[in-house]
N, C-alpha and C positions, 0 to 999 in steps of 0.2 A: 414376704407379705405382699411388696407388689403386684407380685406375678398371679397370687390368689385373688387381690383387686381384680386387674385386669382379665384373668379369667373369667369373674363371675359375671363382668360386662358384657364381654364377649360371649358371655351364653345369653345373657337376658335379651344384648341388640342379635343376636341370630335369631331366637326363639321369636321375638316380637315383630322382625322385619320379612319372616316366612310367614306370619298368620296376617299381615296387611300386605305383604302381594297378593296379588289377582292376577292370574294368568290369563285371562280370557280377555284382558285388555292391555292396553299398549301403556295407560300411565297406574298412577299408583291411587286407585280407587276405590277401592275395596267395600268402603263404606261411603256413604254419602257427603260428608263433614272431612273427611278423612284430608283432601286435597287442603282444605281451608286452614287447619289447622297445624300440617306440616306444611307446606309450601312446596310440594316439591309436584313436579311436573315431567316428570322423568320418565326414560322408558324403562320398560322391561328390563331390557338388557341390563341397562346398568344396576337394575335391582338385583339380576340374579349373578352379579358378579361381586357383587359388595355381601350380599349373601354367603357370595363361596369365600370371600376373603373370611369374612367372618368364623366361618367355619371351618378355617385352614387356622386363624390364630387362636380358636378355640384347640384344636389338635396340637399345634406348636406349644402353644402355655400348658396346656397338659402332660406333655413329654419336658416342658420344664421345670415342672414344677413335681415330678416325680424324681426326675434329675437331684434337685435341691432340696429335699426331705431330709 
């Protein structure tokens, strides 16, 4: 049951954290308000690496959770 929690996070924070990056710029702005509201001031980089984390524990918990059926 965990591991479906945890899955279903890890899809919602993947899916939401690829539609507020911006590529075209170095922090995480996507939208206007966007900065104020999470506080985050971050580059790129670190966005597209918490992305592939994300989308590595999304794979993981899926292979675990077919495991444990």
């Amino acid at each position: 049951m965990i591991i479906k929690l945890m899955w279903y996070c890890s899809s919602l924070l993947s899916v939401i954290f690829i539609l507020l990056s911006n590529p075209k710029s170095n922090t995480l702005s996507a939208f206007s308000f966007q900065s104020k509201i999470l506080s985050l001031g971050s580059s790129q980089m670190f966005m597209q690496r918490f992305i592939s984390f994300l989308v590595l524990m999304f794979f993981i918990l899926t292979c675990l959770s077919l495991l444990f059926i």
